[in-house]
N, C-alpha and C positions, 0 to 999 in steps of 0.2 A: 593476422590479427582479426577477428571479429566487427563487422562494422558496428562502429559506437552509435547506438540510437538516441541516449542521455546521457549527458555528462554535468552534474550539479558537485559545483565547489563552495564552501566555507557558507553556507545557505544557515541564516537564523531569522526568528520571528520573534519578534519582540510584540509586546500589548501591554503600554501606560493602565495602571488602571491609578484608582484614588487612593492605594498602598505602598505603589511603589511601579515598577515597569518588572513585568513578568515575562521572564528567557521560557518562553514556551518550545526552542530549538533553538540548538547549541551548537555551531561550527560543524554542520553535519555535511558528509562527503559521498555521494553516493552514485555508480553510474549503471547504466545497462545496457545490453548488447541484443543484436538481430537474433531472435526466436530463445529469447531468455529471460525466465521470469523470476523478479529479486520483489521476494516477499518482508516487506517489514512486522516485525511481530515484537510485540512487547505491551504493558497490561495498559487498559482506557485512562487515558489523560496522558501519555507518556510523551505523545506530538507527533505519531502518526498520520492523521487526518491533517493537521496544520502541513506538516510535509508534502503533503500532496494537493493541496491547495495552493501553497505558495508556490508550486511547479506549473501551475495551471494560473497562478496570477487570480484567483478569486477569493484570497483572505478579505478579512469584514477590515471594514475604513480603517478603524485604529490601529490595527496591526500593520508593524512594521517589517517589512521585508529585507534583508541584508545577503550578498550572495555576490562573489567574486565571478561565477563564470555558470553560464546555464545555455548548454547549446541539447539542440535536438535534431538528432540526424546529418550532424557536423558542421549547422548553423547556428551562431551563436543567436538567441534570445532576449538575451538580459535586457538589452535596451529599447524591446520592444514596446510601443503605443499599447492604449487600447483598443483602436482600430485593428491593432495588425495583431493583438493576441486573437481579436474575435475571430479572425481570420483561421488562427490557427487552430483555435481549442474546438474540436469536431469535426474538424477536417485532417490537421497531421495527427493529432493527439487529442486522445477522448479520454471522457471518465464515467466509471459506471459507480454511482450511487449506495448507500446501502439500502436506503429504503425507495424502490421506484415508486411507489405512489406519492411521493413529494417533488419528486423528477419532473414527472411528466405533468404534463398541461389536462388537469379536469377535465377543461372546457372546450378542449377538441380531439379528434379522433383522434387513433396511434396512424390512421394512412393522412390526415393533416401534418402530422408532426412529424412522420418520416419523409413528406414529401418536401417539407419546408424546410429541413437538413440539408436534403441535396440540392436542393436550386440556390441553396445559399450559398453555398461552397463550388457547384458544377455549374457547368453553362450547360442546361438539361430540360427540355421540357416537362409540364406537367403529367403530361402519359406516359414517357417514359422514366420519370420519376418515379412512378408508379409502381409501373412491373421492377423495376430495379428493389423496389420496400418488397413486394412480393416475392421476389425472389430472395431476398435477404432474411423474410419470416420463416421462409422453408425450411430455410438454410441452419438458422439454428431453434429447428426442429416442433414448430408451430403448425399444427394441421386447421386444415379451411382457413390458410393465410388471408383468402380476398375477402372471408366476413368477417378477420378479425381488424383488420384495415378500418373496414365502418364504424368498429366497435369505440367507447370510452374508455380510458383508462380500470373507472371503475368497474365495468363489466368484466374483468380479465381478474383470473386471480395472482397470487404474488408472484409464484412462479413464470405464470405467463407474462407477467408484468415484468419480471426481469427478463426472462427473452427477449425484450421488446426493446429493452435499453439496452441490453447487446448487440441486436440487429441496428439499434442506429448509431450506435460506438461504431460498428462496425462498417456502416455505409459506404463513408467515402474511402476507406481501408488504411487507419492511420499508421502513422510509424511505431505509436505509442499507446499502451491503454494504460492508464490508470485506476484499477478497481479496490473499489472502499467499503471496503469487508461485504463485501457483494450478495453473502450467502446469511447475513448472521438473522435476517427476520424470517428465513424459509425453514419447512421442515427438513429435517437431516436426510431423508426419501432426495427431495427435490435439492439439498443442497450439494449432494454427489452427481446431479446430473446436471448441472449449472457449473459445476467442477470442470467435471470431462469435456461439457461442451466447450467451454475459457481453453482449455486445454488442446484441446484437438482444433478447434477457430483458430489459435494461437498458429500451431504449426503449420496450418495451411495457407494464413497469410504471412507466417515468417515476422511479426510484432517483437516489439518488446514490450514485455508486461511486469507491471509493480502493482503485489499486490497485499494488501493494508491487513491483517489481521492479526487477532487473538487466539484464535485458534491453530497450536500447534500440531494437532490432526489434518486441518487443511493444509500447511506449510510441508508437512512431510509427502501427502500426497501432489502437490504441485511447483513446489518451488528447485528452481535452477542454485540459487544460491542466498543465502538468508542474512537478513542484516536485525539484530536484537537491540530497540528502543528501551530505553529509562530515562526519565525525569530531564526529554529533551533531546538526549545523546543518544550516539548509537554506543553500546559498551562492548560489540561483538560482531563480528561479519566474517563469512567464510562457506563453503559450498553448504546442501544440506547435509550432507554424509556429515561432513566435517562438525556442524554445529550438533547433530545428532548423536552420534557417535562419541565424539572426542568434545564436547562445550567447555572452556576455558575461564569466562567470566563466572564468578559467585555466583550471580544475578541469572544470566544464561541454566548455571547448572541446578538453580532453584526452581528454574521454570520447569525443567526437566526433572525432577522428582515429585512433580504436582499429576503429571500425567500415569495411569494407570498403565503398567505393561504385560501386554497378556502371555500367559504362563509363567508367569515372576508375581504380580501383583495378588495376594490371595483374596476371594470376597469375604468383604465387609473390613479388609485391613484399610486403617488409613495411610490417605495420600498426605505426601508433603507439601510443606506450607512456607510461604516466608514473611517471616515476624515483620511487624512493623507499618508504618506507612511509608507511603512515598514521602519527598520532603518539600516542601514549596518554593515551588520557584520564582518568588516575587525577590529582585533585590540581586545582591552581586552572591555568589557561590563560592566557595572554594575548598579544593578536595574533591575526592568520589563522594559521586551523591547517593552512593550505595552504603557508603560507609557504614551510616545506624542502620541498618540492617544486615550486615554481614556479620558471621559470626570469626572471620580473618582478617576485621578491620584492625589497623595498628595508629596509631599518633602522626604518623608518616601521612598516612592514607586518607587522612582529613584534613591535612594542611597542604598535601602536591597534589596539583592538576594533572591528568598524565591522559598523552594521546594514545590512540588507538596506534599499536604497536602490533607487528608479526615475528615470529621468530626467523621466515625465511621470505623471499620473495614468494608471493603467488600463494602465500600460505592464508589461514584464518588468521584476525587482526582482532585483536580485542585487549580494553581499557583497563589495565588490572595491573598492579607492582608487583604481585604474589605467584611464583613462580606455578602453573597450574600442576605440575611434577607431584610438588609437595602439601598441596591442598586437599583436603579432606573432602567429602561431601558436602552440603549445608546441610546443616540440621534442619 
């Protein structure tokens, strides 16, 4: 068996507001294993980012955190301080940002801020602090690493800027990275080689990586196996082949006829769409929340709850009563 790097059980985030208390995640289950990367994808607001914050312990005040079991690297978590998260978050388990220029600190250098990583975390001095950030700037792939050390935040561009949050993700060499949609402010040039480099850093230090996006382009090109968000839930999880290939959920297979496929898609044919909005989640739920948007919704399907179910052990799981056999496409 795989050494388990994450294991997060029955994880919800709740947040009171002056409406009502909003299930911003919903009983979500999710784990990942040594040199294996489980990408979450599903459309902005879906709870994504909240998922990967309450894993990291840095949701905003209000929000309420709920989670029956959160170990990492086969220690359990859950009941950890904030003293002993600080501990953890940057040293076992890091997270890389989507936008580094709000990451990082203005107002001091990137060799201040990488040297202050490690002395935080190692029992290391300031020089070899140092060469250890210099070497970790090479590494993913930063040329004249020692002037870019001197440099500001702002001197560097995005690209570089995100190198720069890789390289101190990657410092102290955690068990875990968490990256949040990492690529979405860079050009598509620089977002394939921020790819390859997560990708290939990945399997040299043998991590497990979760990684947050919307784009089903990047999930095909990096992802070990894929878990599909909506309005909270996951409504679908299963390798990539499997989610690509064969998508089972409505939702899952709506996503999949949005994306252009080349030499099937003709130019200027339109791509498909899926009607509707999401639905709100202030207040209690019940039923699929897919339901007003599904064109296989039945009376059943908005009044039962229904778990993520598989047909076989080890197989794809996904939230759905409607046998995927006899389901049509979505319109």
């Amino acid at each position: 068996m795989p050494d388990r790097v994450l294991e997060v059980k029955n994880l919800s985030v709740d947040i009171p507001l002056a409406e009502g208390v909003l299930h911003a995640v919903d009983d979500l289950n999710i784990h990942v294993d040594k040199g294996e990367t489980l990408c979450i994808v599903g459309e902005s607001g879906c709870g994504k980012s909240l998922t990967s914050l309450a894993i990291m312990d840095l949701l905003p005040k209000k929000a309420i955190r709920k989670l029956h079991q959160l170990d990492l690297a086969g220690t359990s978590i859950l009941d950890y301080s904030e003293k002993q998260m600080s501990d953890i978050r940057g040293n076992k388990m890091g997270m890389i940002f989507q936008e580094p220029m709000t990451s990082l600190n203005p107002a001091f250098t990137i060799g201040n801020q990488m040297v202050e990583t490690l002395q935080r975390h190692r029992n290391i001095s300031g020089e070899n602090a140092k060469k250890t950030a210099l070497i970790m700037l090479e590494k993913v792939g930063i040329t004249a690493a020692d002037q870019r050390l001197k440099q500001y935040p702002h001197q560097l561009s995005g690209g570089l800027r995100q190198r720069v949050m890789i390289a101190m993700t990657l410092l102290c060499e955690p068990e875990l990275i968490i990256a949040d949609e990492p690529t979405t402010a860079l050009d598509v040039t620089i977002q394939a080689q921020i790819l390859l480099l997560l990708k290939e850093l990945q399997s040299e230090y043998e991590m497990g990586l979760i990684l947050i996006t919307h784009d089903l382009g990047v999930v095909a090109r990096i992802a070990t196996r894929v878990a599909v968000m909506y309005a909270g839930q996951i409504v679908e999880e299963g390798t990539v082949q499997q989610i690509f290939e064969n998508p089972m959920h409505p939702y899952t297979r709506g996503l999949m006829r949005c994306i252009p496929v080349p030499g099937k898609t003709k130019p200027g044919e339109p791509l498909g769409s899926i009607p509707g909005m999401v639905p709100s989640l202030i207040g209690e739920f019940t039923g699929c929340r897919f339901a007003d948007r599904c064109s296989h919704a039945t009376d059943t399907c908005r009044s039962l709850n229904v778990n993520l179910r598989a047909e076989e052990e080890n197989t794809q799981a996904y939230r759905c009563i409607i046998d995927p056999k006899t389901m049509a496409k979505v319109a």
